[in-house]
C-alpha positions as CSV (number, residue, x, y, z in Angstrom):
1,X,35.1,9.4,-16.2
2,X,32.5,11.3,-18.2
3,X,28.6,10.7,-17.4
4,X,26.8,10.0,-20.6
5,X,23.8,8.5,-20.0
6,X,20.1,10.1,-20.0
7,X,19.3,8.5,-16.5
8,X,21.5,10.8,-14.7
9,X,19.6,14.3,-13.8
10,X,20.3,17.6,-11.7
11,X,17.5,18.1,-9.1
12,X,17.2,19.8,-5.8
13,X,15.2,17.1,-4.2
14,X,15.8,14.9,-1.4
15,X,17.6,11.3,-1.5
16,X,18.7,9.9,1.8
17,X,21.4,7.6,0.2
18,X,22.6,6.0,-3.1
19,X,24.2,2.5,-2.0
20,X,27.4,1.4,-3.8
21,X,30.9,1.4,-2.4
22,X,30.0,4.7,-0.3
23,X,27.2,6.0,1.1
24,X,26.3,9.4,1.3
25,X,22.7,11.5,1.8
26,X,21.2,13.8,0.1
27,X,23.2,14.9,-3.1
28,X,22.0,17.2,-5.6
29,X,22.8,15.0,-8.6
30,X,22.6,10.7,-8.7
31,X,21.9,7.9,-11.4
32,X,18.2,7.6,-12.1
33,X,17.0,4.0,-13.4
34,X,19.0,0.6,-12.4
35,X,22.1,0.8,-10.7
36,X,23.1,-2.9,-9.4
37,X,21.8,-6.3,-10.8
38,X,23.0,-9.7,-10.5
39,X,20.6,-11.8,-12.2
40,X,21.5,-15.1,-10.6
41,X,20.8,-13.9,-7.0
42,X,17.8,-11.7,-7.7
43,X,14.5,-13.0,-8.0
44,X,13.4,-11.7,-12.3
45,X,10.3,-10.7,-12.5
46,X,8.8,-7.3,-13.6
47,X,7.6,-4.5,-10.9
48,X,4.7,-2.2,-10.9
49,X,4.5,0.8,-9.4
50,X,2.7,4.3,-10.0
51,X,5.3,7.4,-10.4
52,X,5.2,10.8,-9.6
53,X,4.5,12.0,-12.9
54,X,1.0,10.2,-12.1
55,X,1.2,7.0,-14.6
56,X,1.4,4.0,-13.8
57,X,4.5,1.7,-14.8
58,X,5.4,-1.7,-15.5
59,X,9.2,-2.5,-15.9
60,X,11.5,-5.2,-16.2
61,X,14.6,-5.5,-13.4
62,X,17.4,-3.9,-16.3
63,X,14.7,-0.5,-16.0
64,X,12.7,-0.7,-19.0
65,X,9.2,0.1,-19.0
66,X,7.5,-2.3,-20.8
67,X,4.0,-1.1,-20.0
68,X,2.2,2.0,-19.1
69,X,-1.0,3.2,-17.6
70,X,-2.2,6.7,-18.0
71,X,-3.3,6.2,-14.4
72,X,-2.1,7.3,-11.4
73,X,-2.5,4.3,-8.2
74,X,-2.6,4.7,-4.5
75,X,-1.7,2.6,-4.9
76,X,-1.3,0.5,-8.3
77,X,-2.4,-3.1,-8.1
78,X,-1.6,-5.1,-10.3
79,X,-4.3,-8.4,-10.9
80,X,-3.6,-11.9,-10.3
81,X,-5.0,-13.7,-13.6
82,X,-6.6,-15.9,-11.5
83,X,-9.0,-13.3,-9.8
84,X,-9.9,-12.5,-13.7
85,X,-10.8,-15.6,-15.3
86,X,-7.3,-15.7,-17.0
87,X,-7.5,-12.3,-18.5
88,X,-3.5,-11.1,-18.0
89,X,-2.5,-7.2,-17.7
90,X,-5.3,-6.2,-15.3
91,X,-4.7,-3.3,-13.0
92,X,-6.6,-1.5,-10.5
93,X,-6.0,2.2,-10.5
94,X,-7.3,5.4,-9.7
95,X,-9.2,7.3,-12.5
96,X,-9.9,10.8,-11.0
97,X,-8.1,11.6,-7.2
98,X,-5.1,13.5,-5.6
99,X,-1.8,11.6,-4.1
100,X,-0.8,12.9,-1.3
101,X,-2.0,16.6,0.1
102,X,-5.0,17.2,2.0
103,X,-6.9,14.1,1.1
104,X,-3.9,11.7,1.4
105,X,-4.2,10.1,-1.7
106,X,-8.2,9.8,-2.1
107,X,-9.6,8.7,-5.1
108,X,-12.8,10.1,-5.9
109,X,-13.4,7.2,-8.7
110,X,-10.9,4.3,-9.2
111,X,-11.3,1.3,-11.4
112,X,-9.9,-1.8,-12.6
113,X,-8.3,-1.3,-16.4
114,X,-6.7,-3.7,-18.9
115,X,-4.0,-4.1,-21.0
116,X,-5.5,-1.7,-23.6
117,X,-6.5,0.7,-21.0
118,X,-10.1,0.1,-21.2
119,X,-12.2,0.5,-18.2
120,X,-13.8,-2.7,-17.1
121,X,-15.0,-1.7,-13.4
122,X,-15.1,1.6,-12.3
123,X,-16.1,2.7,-8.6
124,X,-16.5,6.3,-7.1
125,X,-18.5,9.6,-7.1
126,X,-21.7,10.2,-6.1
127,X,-22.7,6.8,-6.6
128,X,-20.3,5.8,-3.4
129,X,-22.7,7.4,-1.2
130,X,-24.3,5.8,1.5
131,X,-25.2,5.9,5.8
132,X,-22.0,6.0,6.4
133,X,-21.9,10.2,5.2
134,X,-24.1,12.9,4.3
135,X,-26.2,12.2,0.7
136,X,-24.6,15.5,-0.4
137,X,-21.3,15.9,-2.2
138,X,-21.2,19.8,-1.5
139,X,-17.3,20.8,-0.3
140,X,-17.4,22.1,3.4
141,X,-15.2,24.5,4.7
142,X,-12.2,22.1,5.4
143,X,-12.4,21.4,1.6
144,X,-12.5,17.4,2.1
145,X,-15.8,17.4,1.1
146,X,-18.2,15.0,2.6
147,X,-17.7,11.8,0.1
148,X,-16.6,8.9,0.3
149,X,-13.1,8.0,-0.8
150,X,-11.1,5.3,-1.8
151,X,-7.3,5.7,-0.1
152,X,-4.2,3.7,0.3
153,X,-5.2,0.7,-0.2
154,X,-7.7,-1.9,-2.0
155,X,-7.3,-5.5,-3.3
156,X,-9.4,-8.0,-5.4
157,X,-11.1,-10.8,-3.9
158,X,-11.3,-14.6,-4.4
159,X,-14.9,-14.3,-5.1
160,X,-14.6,-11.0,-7.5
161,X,-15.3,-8.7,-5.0
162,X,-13.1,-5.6,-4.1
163,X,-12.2,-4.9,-0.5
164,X,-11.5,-1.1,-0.1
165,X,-9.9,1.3,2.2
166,X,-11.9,4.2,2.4
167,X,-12.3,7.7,4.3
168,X,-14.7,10.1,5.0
169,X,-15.4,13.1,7.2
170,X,-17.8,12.4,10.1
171,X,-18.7,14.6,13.2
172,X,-18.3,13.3,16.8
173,X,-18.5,14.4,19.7
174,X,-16.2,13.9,23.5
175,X,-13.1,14.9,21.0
176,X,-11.7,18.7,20.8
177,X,-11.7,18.4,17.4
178,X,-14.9,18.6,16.4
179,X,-14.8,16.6,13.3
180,X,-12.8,13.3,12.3
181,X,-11.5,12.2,8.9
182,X,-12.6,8.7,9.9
183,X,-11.5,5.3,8.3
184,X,-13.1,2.6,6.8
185,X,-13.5,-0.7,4.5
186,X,-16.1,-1.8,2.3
187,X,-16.4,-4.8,0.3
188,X,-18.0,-3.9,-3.6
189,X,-19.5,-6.6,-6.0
190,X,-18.9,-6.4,-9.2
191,X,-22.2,-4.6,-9.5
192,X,-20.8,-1.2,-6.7
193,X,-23.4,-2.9,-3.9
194,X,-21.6,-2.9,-0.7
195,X,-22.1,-6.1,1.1
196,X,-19.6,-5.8,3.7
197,X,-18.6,-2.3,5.9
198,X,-16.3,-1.4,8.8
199,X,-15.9,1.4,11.0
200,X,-12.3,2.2,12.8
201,X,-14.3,4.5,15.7
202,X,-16.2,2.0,16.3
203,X,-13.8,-0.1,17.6
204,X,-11.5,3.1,19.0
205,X,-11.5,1.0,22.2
206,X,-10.0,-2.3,21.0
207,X,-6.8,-1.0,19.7
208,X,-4.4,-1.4,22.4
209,X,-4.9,2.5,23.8
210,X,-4.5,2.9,27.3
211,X,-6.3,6.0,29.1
212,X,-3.9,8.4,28.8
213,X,-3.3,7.9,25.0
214,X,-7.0,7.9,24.2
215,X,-7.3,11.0,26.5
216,X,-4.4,12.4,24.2
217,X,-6.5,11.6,21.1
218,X,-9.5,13.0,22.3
219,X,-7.9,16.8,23.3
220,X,-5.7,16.8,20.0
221,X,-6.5,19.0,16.8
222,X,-5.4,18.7,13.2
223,X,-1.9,21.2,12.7
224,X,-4.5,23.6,15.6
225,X,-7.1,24.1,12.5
226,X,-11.2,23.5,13.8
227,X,-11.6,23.8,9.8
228,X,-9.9,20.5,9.3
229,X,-11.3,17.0,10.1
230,X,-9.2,15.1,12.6
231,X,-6.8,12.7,11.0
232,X,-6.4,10.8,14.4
233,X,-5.5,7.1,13.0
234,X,-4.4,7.7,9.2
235,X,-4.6,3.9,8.1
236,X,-2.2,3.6,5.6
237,X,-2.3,-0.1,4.3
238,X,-5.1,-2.9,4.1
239,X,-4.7,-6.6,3.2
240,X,-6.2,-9.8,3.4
241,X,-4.7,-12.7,5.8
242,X,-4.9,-15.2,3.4
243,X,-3.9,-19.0,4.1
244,X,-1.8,-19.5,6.8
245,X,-0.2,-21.9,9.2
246,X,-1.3,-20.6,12.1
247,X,-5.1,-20.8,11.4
248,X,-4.2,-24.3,10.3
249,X,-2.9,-25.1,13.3
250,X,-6.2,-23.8,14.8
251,X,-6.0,-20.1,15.8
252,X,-9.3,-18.5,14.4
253,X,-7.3,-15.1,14.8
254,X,-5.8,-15.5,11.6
255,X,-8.5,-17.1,10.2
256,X,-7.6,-16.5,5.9
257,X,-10.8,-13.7,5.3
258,X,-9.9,-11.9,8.1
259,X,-8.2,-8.2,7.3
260,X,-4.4,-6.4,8.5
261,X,-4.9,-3.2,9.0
262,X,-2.2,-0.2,10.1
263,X,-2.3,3.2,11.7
264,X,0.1,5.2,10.8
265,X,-0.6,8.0,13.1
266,X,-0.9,5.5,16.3
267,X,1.7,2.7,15.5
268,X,-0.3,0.0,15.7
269,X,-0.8,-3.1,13.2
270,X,-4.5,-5.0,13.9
271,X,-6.1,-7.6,12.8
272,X,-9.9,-7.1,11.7
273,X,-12.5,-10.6,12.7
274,X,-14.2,-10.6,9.3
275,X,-17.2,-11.8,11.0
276,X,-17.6,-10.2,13.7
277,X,-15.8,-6.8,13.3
278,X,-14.1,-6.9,16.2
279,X,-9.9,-6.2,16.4
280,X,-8.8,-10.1,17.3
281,X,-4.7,-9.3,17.5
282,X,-2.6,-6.0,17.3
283,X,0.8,-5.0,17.8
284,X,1.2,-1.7,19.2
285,X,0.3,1.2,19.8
286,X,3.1,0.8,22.6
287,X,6.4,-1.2,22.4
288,X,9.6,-1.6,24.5
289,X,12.0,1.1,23.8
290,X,14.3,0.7,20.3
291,X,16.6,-2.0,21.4
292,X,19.4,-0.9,18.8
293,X,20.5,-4.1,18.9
294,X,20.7,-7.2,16.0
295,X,19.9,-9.8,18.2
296,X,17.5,-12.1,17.0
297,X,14.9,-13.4,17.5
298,X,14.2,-10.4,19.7
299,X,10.6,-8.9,21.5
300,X,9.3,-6.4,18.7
301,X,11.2,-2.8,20.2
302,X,9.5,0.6,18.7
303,X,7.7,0.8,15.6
304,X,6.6,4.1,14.2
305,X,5.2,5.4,11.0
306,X,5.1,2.2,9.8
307,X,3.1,0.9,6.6
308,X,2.6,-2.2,3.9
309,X,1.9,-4.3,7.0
310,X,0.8,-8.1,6.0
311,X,1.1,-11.7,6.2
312,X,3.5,-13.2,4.2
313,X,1.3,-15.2,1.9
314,X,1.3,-19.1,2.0
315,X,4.5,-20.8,0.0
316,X,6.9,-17.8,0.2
317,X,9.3,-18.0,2.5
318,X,8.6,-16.9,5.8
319,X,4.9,-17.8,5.5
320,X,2.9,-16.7,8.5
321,X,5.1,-14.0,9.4
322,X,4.4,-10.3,9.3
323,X,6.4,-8.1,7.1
324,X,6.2,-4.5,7.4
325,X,7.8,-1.5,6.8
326,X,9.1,0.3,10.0
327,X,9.6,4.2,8.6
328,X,10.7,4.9,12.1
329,X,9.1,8.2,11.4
330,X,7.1,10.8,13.9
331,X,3.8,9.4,15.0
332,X,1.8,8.1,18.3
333,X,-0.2,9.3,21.2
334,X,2.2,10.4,22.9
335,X,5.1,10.6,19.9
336,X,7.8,7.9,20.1
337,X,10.7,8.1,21.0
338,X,13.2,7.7,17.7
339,X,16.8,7.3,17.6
340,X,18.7,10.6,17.3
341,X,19.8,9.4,13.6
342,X,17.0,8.4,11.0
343,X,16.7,5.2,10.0
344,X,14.4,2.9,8.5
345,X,13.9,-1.0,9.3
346,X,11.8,-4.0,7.6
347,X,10.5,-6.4,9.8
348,X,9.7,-9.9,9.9
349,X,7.4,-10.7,12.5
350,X,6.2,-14.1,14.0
351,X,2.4,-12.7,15.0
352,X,2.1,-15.4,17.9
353,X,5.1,-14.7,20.4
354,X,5.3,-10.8,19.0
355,X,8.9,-11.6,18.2
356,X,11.5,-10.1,15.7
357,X,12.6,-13.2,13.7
358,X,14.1,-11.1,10.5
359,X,15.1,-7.7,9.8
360,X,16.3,-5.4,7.3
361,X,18.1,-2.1,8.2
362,X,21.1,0.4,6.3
363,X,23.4,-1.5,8.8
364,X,22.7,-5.4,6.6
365,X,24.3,-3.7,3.4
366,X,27.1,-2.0,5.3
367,X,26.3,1.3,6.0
368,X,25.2,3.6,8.8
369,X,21.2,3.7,9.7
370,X,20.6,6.9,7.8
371,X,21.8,4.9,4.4
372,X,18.0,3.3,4.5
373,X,15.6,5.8,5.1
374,X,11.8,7.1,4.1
375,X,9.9,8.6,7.2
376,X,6.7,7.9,5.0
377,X,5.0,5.8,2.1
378,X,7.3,2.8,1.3
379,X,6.4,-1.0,1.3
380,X,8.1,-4.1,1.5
381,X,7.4,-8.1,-0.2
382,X,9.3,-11.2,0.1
383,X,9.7,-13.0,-2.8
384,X,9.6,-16.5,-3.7
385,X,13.5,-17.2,-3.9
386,X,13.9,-15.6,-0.4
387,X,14.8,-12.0,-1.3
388,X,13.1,-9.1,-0.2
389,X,11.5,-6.4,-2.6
390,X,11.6,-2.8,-0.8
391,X,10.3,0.6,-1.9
392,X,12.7,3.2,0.4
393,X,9.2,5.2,-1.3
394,X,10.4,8.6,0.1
395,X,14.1,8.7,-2.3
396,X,11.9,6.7,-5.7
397,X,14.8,4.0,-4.8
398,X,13.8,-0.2,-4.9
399,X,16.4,-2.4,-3.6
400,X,15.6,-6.5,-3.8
401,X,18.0,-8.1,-1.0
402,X,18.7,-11.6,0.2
403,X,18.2,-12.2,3.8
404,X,21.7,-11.4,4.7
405,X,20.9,-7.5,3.0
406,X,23.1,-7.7,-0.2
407,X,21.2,-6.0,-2.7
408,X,21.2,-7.2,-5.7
409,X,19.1,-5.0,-7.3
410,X,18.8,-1.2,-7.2
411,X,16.3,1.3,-9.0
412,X,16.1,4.5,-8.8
413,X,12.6,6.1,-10.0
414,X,13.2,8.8,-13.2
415,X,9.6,9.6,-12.9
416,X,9.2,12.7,-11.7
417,X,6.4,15.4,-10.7
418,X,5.6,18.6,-12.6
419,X,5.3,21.8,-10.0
420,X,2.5,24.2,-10.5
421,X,3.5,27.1,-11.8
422,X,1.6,29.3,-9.5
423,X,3.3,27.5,-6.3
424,X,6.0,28.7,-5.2
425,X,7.2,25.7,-2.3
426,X,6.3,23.1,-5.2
427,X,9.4,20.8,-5.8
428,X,9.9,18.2,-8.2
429,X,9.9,14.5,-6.9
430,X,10.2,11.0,-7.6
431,X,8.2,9.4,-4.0
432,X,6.8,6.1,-5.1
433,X,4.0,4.9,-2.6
434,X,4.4,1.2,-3.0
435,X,6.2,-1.3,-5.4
436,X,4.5,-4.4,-6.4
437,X,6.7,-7.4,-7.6
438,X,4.9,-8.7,-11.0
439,X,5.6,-12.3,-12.1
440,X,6.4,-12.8,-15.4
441,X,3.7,-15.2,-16.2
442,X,0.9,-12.3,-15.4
443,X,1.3,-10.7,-18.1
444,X,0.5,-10.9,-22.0
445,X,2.6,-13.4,-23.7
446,X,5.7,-11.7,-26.1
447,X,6.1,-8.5,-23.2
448,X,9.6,-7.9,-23.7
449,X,11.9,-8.4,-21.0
450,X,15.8,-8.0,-20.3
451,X,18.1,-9.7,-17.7
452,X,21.1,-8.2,-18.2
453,X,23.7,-7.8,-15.2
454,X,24.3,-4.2,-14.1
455,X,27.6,-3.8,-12.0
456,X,27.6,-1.6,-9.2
457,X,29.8,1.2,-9.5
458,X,32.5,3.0,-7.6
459,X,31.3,6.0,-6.5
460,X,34.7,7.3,-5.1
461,X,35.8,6.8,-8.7
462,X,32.7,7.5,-10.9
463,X,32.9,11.5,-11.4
464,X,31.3,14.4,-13.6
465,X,33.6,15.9,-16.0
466,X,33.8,19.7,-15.5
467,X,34.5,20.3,-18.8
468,X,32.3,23.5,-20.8
């Protein structure tokens, strides 16, 4: 069978497994684009994500990109029209800021943009200043810099406010290291005045930490380099808790305006009392060992690495619930202990008896644990028919399954990065940080869509010709 179509590339990079009637790791040469749809058991809609060429794209479920940003996102979020007066095609991106590297995905100024690309809130630069850091933007000599930075997370508010995740490099003192990269959230009008701010040291004590994993924190370094700030807790993903039954039922824990955050570096998931600052319900930083077993439901066993941790929103299925996506990759004070083979899982979560009610692993589609894999980035949504929407982020590869784990849609990101030149380690990639599911109603009326079914293919049969 001869390979003709412009989706199928020859790259050195990594991808841990390309699911059809095998499964295999890491080959040099795979589809790119969409590999498996079945329209009547997927949920249609479009999906957003920011690529590793830096632009942000909108495409239907057959692969077609039917928008793009000249924006990179960490991530891309795309705007209900209800938090915009109606206004469809809103996004919030990043403007000016690095993915990934030494400021994990900082934006220096991000903003919200429209369907045109025009800039219609813009946040960042030396205008973020405030007590939290120095008044000076001057670089020090860990090269973070001493501003204030949007990273890994951000969404729009009832209200019109914007709740950010933010960073920035403070001193302290009881730790080894002697500066931390610390983590943060402030809450922006519409006008940039912060009306609402959190600390993560702060509250360093209301985590979950016992003595000797505090004592841990406090002797480590970053990578055994004084010139770098400390990243000791690395939050990785911030949401609202929205609605919920459980607050409804009268547990002011989840009360709707309080705020899910993650550490990726200490495993634990924690919920932030809006009103009072204080951490009101965690999971983590220490679990019972991996169970390696499918029982369910089952006492939540070892997370690690994980990130996209939220509350599934009110009227999806699974309401309540906690979804997030267990990387199962290196982290903790002291590191977990991971199974000897890789393998990713997505977990549903019921928050009040800390039990495993749902899960997603490479095992629910039929193949061994390493066939589902990212040990960083990566998200996870449940949509409104049931499926799942996941972003295996490290491979560029979406999957949408049904809670039994067929997929019934695959994707493989043809975006890739551009090395420098004058870098020599530089490889090209296609990570994808997150993947946001985008209803079709959100966008401008007469975006073009397509629904058409994509069988899955035989890979023991589907071969490159050799031919000159």
């Amino acid at each position: 069978m001869f390979l003709k179509t412009k989706n199928f590339i020859l790259l050195p990079v990594i991808l841990s497994a390309f699911i059809s009637t095998s499964v295999f790791a890491s080959p040099s040469i795979y589809p790119t684009g969409v590999t498996r749809y079945d329209p009547a058991k997927a949920y249609n809609s479009y999906v957003l994500f920011a690529g590793s060429d830096k632009k942000t794209h909108l495409i239907d479920l057959n692969g077609n990109e039917v928008h793009q940003w000249p924006y990179n996102g960490f991530p891309s979020v795309f705007i209900d029209p209800q938090l915009t007066g109606g206004k469809k095609g809103h996004v919030l991106v990043q403007l000016t800021g690095e993915t990934g590297g030494k400021n994990n995905g900082a934006s220096q100024s991000l903003g919200e943009v429209d369907w045109n690309n025009k800039i219609v809130w813009k946040w960042g630069g030396a205008k973020a200043q405030d007590a939290y850091a120095t008044t000076t933007t001057a670089t020090d000599a860990s090269g973070y810099g001493t501003e204030i930075r949007q990273h890994h997370d951000w969404h729009r508010l009832p209200n019109g406010n914007t709740l950010i995740l933010i960073n920035y490099v403070r001193p302290v003192t009881g730790f080894k290291a002697e500066k931390i990269l610390e983590d943060g959230i402030y809450e922006l009008t519409p006008s940039n005045a912060v009306v609402w701010k959190w600390s993560a040291f702060e509250h360093l004590e209301e985590f979950g930490f016992s003595e000797a994993s505090l004592k841990l924190i406090k002797d480590s370094l970053t990578r055994n380099d004084k010139a770098l700030p400390f990243d000791y807790l690395h939050f990785n993903n911030m949401s609202v808790v929205g609605p919920n039954k459980w607050f409804d039922a009268g547990d002011t824990r989840f009360h709707p305006d309080n705020i899910v955050v993650a550490s990726r570096e200490a495993n634990f998931t924690a919920i932030i009392d809006k009103k009072s600052g204080k951490i009101v319900w965690h999971i983590g930083p220490d679990y019972e060992p991996s169970a390696g077993a499918n029982k369910l439901p089952r006492k939540v066993d070892q997370i690690s690495g994980q990130h996209d941790a939220h509350i599934i929103p009110k009227g999806l299925p699974g309401a309540g619930n906690l979804l997030v996506f267990d990387n199962q990759g290196a982290a903790g004070y002291p590191s977990a202990k991971l199974n000897t083979q890789p393998g990713s899982r997505v977990l549903e979560i019921d928050p009040v008896k800390k039990e495993i009610v749902w899960q997603y692993t490479g095992a629910s589609s039929g193949g061994p644990s390493y066939s589902f894999y990212s040990s960083y980035i990566s998200s996870a949504r449940r949509l409104p028919n049931g499926n799942t929407l996941i972003d295996e982020g490290m491979t560029g590869r979406f999957i949408q399954v049904t809670n039994k784990g067929e997929i019934v849609w695959e994707y493989v990101s043809p975006y890739f990065s551009t090395p420098k030149a004058d870098d020599p380690s530089a490889v090209s990639i296609n990570t994808v940080f997150r993947a946001q599911p985008v209803p079709y109603d959100w966008v401008p009326e007469g975006t073009p869509r397509s629904e058409k079914p994509v069988k899955a293919i035989d890979v023991t049969k589907f071969q490159v010709s050799n031919v000159k």
